[in-house]
DSSP file (Angstrom, degrees, kcal/mol; ACC not computed):
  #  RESIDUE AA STRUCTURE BP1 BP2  ACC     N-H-->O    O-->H-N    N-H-->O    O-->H-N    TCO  KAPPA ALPHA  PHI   PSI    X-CA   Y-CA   Z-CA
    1    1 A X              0   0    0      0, 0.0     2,-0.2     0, 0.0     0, 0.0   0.000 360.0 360.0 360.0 153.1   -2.9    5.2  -20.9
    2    2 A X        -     0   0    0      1,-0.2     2,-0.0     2,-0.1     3,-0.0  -0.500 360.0-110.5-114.5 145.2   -6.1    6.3  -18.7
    3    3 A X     >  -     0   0    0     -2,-0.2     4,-1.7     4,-0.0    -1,-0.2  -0.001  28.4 -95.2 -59.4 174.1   -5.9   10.3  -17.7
    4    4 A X  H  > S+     0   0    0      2,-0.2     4,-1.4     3,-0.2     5,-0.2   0.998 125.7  41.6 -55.4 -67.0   -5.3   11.7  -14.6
    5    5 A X  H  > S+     0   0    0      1,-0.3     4,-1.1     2,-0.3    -1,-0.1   0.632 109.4  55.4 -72.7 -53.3   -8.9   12.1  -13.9
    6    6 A X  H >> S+     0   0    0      2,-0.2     4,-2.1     3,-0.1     3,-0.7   0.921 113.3  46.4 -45.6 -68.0  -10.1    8.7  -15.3
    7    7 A X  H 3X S+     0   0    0     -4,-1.7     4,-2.2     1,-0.2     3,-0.4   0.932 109.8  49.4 -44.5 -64.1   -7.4    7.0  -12.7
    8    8 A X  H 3X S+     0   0    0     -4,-1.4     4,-0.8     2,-0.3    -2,-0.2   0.386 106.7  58.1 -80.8 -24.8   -8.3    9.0   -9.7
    9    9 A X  H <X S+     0   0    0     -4,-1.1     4,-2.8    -3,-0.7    -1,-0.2   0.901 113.5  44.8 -49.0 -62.0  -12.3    8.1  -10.6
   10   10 A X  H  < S+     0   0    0     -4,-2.1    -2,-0.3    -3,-0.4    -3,-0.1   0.954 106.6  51.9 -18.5 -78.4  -11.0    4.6  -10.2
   11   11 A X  H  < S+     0   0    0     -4,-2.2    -1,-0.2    -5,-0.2    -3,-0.2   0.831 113.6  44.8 -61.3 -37.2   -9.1    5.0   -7.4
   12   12 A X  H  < S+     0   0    0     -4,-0.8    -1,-0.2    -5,-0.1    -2,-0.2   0.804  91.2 123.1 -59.7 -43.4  -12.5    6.8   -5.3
   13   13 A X  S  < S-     0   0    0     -4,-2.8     3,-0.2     1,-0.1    -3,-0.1   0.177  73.5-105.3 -46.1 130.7  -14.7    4.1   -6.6
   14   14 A X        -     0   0    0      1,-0.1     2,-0.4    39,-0.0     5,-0.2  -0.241  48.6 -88.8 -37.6 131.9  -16.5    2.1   -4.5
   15   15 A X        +     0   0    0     -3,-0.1     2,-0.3     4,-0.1    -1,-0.1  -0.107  69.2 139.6 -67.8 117.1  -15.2   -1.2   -4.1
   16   16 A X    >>  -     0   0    0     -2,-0.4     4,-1.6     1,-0.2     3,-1.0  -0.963  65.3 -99.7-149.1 162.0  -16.7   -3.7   -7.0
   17   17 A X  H >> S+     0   0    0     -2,-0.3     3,-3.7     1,-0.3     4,-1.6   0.919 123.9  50.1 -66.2 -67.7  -15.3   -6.3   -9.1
   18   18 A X  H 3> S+     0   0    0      1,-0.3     4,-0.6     2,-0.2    -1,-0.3   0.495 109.0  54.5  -1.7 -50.0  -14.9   -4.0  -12.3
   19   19 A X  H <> S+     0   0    0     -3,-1.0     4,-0.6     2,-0.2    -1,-0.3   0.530 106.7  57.0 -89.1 -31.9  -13.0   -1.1   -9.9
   20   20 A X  H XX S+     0   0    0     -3,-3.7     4,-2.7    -4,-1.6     3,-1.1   0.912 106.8  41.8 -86.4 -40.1  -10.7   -3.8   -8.9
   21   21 A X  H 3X S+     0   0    0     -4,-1.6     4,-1.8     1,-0.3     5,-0.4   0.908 111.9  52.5 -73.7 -14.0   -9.4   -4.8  -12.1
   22   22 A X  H 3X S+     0   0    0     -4,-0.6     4,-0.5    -5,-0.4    -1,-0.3   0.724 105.8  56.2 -87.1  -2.2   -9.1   -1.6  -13.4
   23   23 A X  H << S+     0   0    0     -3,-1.1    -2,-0.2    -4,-0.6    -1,-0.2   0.629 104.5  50.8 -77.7 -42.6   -7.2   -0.8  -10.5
   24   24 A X  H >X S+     0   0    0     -4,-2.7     4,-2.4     2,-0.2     3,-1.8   0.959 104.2  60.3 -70.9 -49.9   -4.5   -3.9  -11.1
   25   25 A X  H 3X S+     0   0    0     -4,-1.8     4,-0.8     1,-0.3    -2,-0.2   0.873 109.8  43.6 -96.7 -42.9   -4.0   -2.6  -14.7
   26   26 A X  H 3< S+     0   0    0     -4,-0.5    -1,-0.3    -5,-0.4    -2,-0.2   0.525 112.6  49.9 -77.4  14.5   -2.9    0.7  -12.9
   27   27 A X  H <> S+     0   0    0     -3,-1.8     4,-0.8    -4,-0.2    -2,-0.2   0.381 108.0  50.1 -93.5 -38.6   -1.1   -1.0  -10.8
   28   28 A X  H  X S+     0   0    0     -4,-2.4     4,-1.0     1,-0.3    -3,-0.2   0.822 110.4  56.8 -74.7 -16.5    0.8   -3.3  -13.8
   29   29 A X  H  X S+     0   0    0     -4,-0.8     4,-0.9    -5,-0.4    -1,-0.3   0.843  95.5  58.2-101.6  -7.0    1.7    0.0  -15.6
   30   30 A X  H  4 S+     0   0    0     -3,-0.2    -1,-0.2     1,-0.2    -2,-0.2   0.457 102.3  57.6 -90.8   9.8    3.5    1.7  -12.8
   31   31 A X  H  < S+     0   0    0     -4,-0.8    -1,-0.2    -3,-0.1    -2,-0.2   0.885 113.3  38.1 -61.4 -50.2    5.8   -1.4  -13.0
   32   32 A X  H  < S+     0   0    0     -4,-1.0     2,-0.4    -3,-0.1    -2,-0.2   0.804 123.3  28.3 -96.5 -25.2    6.7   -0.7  -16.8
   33   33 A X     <  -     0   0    0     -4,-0.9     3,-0.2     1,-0.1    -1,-0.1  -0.956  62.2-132.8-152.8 160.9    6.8    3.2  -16.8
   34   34 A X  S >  S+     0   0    0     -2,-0.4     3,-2.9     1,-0.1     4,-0.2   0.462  75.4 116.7 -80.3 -13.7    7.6    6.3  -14.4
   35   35 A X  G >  S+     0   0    0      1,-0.3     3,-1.3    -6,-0.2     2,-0.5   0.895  79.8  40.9 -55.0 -64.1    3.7    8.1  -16.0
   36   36 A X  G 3  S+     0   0    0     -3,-0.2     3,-0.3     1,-0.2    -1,-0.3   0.445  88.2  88.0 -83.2  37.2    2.2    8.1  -12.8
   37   37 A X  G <  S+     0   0    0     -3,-2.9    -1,-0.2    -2,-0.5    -2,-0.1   0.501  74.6  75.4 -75.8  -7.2    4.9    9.2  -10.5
   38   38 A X  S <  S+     0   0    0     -3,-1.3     3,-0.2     1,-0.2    -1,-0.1   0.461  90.0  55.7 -89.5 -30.2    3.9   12.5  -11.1
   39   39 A X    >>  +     0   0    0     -3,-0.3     3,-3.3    -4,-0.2     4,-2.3   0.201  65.5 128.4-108.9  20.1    0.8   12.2   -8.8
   40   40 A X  H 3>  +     0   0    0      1,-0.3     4,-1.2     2,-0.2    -1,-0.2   0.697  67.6  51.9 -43.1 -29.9    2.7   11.2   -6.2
   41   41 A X  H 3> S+     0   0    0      2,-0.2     4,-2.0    -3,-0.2    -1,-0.3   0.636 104.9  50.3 -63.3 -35.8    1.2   13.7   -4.2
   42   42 A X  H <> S+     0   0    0     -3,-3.3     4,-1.0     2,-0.2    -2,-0.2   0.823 110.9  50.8 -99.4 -47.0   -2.5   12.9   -4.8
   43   43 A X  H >X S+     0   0    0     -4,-2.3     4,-1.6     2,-0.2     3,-0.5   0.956 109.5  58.1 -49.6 -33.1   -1.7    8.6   -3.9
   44   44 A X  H >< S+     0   0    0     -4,-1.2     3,-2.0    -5,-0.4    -2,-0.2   0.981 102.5  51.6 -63.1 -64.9    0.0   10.5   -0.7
   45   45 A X  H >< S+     0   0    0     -4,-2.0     3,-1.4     1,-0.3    -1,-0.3   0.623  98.1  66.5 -35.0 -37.7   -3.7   12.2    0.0
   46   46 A X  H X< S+     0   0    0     -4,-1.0     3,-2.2    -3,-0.5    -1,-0.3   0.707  83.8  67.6 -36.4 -51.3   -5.1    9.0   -0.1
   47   47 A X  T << S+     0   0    0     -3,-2.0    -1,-0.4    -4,-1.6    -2,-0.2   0.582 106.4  55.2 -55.5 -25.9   -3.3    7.5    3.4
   48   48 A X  T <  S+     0   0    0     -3,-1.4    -1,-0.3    -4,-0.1    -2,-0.2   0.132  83.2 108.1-120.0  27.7   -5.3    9.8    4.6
   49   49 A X    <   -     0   0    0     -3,-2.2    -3,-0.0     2,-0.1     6,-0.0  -0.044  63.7-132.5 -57.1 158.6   -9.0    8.9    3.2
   50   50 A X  S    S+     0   0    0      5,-0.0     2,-0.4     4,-0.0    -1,-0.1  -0.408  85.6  96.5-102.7  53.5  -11.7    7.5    5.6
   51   51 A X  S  > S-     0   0    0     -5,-0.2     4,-2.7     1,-0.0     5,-0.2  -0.906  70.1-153.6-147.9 107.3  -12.3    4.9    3.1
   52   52 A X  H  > S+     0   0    0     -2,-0.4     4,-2.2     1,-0.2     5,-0.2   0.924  99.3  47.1 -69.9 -39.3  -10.4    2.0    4.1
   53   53 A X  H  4 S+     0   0    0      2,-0.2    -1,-0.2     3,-0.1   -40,-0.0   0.891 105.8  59.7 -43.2 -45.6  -10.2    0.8    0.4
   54   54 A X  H >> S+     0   0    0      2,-0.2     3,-1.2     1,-0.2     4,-1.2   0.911 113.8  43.3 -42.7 -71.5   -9.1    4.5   -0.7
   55   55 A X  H 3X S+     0   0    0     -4,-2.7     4,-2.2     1,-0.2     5,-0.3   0.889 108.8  54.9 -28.7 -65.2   -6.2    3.7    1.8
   56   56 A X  H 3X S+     0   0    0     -4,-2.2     4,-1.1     2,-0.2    -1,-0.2   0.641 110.9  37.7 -57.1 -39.7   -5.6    0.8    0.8
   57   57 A X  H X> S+     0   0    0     -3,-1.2     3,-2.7    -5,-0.2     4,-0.9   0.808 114.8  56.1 -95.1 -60.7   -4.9    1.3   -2.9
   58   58 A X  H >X>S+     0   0    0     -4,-1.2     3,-4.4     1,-0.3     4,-2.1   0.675 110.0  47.5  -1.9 -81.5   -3.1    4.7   -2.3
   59   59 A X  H 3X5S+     0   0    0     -4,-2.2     4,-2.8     1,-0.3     3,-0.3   0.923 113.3  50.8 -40.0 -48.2   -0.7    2.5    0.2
   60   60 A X  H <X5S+     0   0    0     -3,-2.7     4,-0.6    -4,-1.1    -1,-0.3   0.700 112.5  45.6 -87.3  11.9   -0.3   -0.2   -2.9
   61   61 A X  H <X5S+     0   0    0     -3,-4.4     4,-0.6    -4,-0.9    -1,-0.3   0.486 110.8  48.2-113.0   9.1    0.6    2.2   -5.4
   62   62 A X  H  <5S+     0   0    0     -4,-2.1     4,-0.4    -5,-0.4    -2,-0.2   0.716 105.4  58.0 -89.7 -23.6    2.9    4.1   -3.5
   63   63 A X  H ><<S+     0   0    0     -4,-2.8     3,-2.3    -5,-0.6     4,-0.2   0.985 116.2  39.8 -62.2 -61.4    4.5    0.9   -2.5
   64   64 A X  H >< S+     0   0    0     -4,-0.6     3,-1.3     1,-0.3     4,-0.3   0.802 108.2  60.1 -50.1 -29.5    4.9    0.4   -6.6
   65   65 A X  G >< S+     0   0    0     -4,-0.6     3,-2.1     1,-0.3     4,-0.4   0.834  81.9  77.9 -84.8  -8.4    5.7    3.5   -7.2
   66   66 A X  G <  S+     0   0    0     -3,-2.3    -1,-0.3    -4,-0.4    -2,-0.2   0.533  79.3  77.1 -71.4  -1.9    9.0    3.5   -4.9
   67   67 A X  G <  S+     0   0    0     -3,-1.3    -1,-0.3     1,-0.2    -2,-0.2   0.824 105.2  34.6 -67.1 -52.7   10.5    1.7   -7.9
   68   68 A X  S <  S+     0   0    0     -3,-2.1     2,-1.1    -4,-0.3     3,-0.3  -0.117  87.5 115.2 -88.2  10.8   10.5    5.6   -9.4
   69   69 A X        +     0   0    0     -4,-0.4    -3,-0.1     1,-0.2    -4,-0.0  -0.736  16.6 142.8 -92.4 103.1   11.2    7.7   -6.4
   70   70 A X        +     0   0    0     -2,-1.1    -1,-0.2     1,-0.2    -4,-0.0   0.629  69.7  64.8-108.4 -13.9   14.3    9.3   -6.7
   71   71 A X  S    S-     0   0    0     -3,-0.3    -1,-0.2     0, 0.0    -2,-0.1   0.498 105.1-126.6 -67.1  -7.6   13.2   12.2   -5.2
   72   72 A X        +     0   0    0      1,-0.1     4,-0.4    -6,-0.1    -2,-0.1   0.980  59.0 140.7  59.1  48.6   12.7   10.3   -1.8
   73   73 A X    >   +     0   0    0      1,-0.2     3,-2.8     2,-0.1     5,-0.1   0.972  59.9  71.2 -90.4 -28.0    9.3   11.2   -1.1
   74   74 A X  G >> S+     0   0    0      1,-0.3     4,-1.7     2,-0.2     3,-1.5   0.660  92.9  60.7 -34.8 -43.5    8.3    8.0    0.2
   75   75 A X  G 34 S+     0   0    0      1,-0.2    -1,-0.3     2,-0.2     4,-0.3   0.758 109.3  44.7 -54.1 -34.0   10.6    9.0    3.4
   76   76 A X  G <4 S+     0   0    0     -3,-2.8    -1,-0.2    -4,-0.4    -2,-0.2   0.319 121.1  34.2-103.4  22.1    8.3   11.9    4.0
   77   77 A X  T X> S+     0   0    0     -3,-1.5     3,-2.2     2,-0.1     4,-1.1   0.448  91.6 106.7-130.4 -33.2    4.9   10.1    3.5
   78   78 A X  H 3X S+     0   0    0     -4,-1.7     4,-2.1     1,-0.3     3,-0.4   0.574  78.4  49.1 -42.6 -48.8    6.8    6.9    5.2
   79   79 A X  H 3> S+     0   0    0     -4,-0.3     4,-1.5     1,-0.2    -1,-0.3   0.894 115.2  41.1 -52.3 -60.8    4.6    7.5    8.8
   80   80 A X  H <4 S+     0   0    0     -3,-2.2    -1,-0.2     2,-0.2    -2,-0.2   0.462 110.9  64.9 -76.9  -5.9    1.1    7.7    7.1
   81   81 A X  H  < S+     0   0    0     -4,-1.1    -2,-0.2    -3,-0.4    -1,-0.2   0.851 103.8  37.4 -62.4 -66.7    2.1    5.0    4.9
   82   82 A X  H >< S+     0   0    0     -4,-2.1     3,-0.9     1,-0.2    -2,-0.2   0.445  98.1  79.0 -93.1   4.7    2.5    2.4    7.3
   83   83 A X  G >< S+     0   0    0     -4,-1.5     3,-2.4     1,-0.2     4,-0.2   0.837  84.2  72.0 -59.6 -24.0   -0.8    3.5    9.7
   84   84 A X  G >  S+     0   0    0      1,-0.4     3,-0.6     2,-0.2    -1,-0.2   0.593  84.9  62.4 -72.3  -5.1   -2.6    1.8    7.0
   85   85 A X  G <  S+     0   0    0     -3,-0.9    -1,-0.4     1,-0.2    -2,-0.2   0.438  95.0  61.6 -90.8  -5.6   -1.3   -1.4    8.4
   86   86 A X  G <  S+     0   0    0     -3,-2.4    -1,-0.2    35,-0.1    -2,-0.2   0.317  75.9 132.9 -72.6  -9.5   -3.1   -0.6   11.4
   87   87 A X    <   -     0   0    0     -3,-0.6     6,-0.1    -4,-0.2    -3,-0.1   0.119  59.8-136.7 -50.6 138.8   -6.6   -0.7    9.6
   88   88 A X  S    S+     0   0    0      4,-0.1    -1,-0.1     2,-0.0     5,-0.1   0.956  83.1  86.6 -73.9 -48.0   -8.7   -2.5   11.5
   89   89 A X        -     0   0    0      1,-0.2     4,-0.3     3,-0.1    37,-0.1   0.024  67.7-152.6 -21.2 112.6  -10.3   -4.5    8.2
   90   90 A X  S  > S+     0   0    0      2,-0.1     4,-0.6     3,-0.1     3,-0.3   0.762  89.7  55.5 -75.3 -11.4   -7.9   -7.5    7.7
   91   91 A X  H >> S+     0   0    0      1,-0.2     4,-3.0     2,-0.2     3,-0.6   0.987 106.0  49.3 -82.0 -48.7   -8.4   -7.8    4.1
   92   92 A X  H 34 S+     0   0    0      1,-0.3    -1,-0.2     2,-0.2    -5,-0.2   0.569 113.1  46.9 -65.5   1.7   -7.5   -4.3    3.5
   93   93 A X  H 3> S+     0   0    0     -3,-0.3     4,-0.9    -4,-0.3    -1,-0.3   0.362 117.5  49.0-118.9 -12.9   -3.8   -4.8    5.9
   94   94 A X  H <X S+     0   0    0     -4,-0.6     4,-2.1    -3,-0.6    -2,-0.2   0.894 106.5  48.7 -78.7 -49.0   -3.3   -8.3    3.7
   95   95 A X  H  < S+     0   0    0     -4,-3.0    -3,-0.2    -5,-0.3    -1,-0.1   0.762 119.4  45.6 -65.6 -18.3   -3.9   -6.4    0.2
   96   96 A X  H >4 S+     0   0    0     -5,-0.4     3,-2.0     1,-0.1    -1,-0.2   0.995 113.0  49.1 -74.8 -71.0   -1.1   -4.0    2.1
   97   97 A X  H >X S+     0   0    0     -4,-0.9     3,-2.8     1,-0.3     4,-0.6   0.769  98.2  68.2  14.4 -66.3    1.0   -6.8    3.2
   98   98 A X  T 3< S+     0   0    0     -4,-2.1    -1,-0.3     1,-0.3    -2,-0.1   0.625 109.6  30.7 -63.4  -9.1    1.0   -8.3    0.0
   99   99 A X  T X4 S+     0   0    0     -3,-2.0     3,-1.4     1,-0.1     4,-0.4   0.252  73.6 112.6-137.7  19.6    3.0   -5.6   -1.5
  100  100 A X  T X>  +     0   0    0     -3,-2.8     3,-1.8     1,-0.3     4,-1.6   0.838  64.2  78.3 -65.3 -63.3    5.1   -4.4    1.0
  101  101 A X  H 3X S+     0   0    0     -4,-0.6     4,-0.8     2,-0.3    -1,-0.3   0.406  79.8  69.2 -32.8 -10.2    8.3   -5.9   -1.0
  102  102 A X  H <> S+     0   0    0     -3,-1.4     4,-1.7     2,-0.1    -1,-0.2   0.759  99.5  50.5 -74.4 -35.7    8.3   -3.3   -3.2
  103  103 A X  H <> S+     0   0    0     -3,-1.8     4,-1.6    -4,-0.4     5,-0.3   0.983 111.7  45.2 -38.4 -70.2    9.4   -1.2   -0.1
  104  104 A X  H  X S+     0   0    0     -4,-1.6     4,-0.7     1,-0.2    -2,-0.1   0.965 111.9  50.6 -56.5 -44.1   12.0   -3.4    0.8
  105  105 A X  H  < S+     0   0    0     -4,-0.8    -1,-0.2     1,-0.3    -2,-0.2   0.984 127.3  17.1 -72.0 -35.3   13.6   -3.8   -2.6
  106  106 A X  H  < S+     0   0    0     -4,-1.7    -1,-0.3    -3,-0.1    -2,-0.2   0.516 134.5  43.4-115.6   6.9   14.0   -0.3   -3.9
  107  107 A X  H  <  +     0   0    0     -4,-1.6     2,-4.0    -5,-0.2    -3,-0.2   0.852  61.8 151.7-107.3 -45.8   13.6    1.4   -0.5
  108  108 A X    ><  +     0   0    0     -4,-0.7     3,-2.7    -5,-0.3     2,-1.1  -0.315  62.3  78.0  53.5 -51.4   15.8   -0.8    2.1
  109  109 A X  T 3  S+     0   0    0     -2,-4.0    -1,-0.3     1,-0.4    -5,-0.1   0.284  96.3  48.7 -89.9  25.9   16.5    2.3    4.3
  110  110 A X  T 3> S+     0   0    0     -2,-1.1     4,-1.1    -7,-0.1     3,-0.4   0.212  76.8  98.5-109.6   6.6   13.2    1.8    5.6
  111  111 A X  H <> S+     0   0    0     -3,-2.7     4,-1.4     1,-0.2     5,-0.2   0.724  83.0  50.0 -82.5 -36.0   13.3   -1.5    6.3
  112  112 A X  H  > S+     0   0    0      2,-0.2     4,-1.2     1,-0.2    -1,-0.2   0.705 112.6  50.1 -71.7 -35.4   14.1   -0.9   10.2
  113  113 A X  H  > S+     0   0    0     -3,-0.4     4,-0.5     1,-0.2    -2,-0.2   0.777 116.0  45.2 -89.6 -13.5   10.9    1.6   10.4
  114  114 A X  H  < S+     0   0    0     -4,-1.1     4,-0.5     2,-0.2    -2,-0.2   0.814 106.1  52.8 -84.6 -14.7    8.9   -1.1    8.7
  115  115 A X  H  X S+     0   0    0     -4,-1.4     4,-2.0     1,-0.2     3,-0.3   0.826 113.6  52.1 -75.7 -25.4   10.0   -4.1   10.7
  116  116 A X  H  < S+     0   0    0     -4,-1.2    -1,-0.2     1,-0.3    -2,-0.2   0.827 109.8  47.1 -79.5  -9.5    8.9   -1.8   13.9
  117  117 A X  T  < S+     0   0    0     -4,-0.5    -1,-0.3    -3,-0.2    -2,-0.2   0.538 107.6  51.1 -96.6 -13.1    5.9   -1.2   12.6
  118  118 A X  T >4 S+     0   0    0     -4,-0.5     3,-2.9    -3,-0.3    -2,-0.2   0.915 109.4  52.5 -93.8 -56.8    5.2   -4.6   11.7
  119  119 A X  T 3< S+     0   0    0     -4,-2.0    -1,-0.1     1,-0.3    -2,-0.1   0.382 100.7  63.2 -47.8  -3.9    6.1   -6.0   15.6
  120  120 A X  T 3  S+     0   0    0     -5,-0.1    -1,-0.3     2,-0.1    -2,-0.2   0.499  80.6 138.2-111.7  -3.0    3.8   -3.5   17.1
  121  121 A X    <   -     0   0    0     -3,-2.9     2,-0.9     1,-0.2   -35,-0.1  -0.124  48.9-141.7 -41.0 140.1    0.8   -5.3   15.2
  122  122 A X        +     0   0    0      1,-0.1     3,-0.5   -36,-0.0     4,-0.4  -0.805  23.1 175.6 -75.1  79.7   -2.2   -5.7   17.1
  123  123 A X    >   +     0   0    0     -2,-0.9     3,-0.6     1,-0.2    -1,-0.1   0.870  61.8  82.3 -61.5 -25.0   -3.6   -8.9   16.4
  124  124 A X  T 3  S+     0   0    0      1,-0.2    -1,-0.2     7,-0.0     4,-0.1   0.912  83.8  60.2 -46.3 -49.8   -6.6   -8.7   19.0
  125  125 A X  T 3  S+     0   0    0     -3,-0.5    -1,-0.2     2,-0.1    -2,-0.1   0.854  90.7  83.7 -53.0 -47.7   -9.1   -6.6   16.8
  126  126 A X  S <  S-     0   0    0     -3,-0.6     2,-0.5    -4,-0.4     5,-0.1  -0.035  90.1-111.0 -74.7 162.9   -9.1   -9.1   14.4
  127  127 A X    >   -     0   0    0      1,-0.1     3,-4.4     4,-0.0     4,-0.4  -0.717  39.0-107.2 -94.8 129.1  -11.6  -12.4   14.6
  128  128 A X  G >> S+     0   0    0     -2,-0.5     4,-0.9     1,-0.3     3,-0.6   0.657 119.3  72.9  -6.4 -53.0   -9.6  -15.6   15.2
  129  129 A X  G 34 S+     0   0    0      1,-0.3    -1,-0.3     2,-0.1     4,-0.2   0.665 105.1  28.6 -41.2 -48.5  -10.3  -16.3   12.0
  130  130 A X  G <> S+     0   0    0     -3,-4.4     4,-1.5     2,-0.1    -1,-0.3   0.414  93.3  89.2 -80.1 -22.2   -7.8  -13.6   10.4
  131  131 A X  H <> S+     0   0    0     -3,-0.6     4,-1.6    -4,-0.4     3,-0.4   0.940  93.8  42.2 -67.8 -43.0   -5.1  -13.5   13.2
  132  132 A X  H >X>S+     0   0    0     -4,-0.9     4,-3.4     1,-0.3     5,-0.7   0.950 114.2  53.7 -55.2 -44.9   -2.9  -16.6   11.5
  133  133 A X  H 3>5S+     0   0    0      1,-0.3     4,-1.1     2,-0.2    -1,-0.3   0.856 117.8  37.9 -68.1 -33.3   -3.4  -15.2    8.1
  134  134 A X  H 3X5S+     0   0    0     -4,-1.5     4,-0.7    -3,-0.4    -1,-0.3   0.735 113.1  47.1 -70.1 -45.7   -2.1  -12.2    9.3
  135  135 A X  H <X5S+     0   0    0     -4,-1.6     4,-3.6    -3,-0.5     3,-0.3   0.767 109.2  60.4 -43.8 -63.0    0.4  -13.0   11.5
  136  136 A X  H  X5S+     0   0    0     -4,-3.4     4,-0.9     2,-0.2    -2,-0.2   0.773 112.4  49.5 -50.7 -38.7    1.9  -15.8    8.3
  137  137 A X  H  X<S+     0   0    0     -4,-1.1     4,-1.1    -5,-0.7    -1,-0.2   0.932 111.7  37.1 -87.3 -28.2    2.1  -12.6    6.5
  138  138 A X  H >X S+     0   0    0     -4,-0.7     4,-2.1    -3,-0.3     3,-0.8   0.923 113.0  57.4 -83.9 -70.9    3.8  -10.5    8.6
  139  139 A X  H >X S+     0   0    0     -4,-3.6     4,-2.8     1,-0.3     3,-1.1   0.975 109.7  56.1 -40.9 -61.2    6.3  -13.4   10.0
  140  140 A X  H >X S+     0   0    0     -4,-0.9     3,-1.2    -5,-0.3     4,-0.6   0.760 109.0  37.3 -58.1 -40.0    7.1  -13.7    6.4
  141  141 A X  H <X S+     0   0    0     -4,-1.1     4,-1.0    -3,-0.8    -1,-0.3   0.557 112.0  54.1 -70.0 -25.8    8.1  -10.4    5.6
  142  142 A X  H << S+     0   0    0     -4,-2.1    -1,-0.2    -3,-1.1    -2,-0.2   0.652 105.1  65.5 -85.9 -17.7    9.9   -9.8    9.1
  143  143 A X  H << S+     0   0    0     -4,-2.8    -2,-0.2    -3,-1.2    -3,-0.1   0.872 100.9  49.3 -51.8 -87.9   11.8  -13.5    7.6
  144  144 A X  H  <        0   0    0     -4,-0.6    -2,-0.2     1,-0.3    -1,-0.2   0.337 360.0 360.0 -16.9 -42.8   13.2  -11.1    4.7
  145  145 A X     <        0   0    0     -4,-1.0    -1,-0.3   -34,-0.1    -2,-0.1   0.154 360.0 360.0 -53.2 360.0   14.5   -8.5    7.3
């Protein structure tokens, strides 16, 4: 297991193919074990990066990590959580999207502040190109609700 300091390099790195995978293999260990629940605090700091990527993984390990909040912090982060679904970049509100069921399953009594948040999408910012993909992701998740 990678140090605090060693993760949190990761997690600030520029976005590059390397940075991503080493980023999924700290994402596949907070599945199997509680370790990095600890930093909850420091993913929290992250929702509020100007680095849409920065956001972006923050948001998908906090999603994971809700698997191990039994303190409920996720309810007090829950607001700065889901602005990151407002990013204007669509790849970085799909890579959100995509993991957004870890919310539902071990959070459910957020499921009403995420379905509102999901219905207030703005699809205009995005280029044509993006709005279905976006929209197909979102309709599916608003299915589950």
């Amino acid at each position: 297991m990678m140090n605090k300091e060693q993760i949190f390099n990761i997690l600030y790195d520029k976005e590059k193919w390397d940075v991503w995978h080493k980023f999924q293999e700290i994402e596949k260990s907070i599945e199997e074990i509680e370790y990095l629940y600890q930093y909850f605090e420091d993913f929290q700091n992250m929702l509020l990066d100007k680095n849409s990527a920065v956001k972006m993984r923050g948001f998908r390990i906090i999603c994971k990590l809700s698997k191990w909040d039994k303190k409920n912090k996720i309810e007090n982060v829950i607001d700065n959580l889901l602005k990151v679904l407002d990013d204007d970049k669509p790849t970085i509100v799909r890579q959100c999207l995509s993991v957004i069921d870890y919310l539902l399953l071990y959070k459910p009594e957020l499921s009403e502040k995420i379905k509102y948040q999901l219905e207030q999408t703005d699809y205009s910012k995005y280029k044509d190109s993006m709005k279905p993909l976006i929209k197909k992701d979102i309709d599916s998740i608003l299915k589950k609700l």
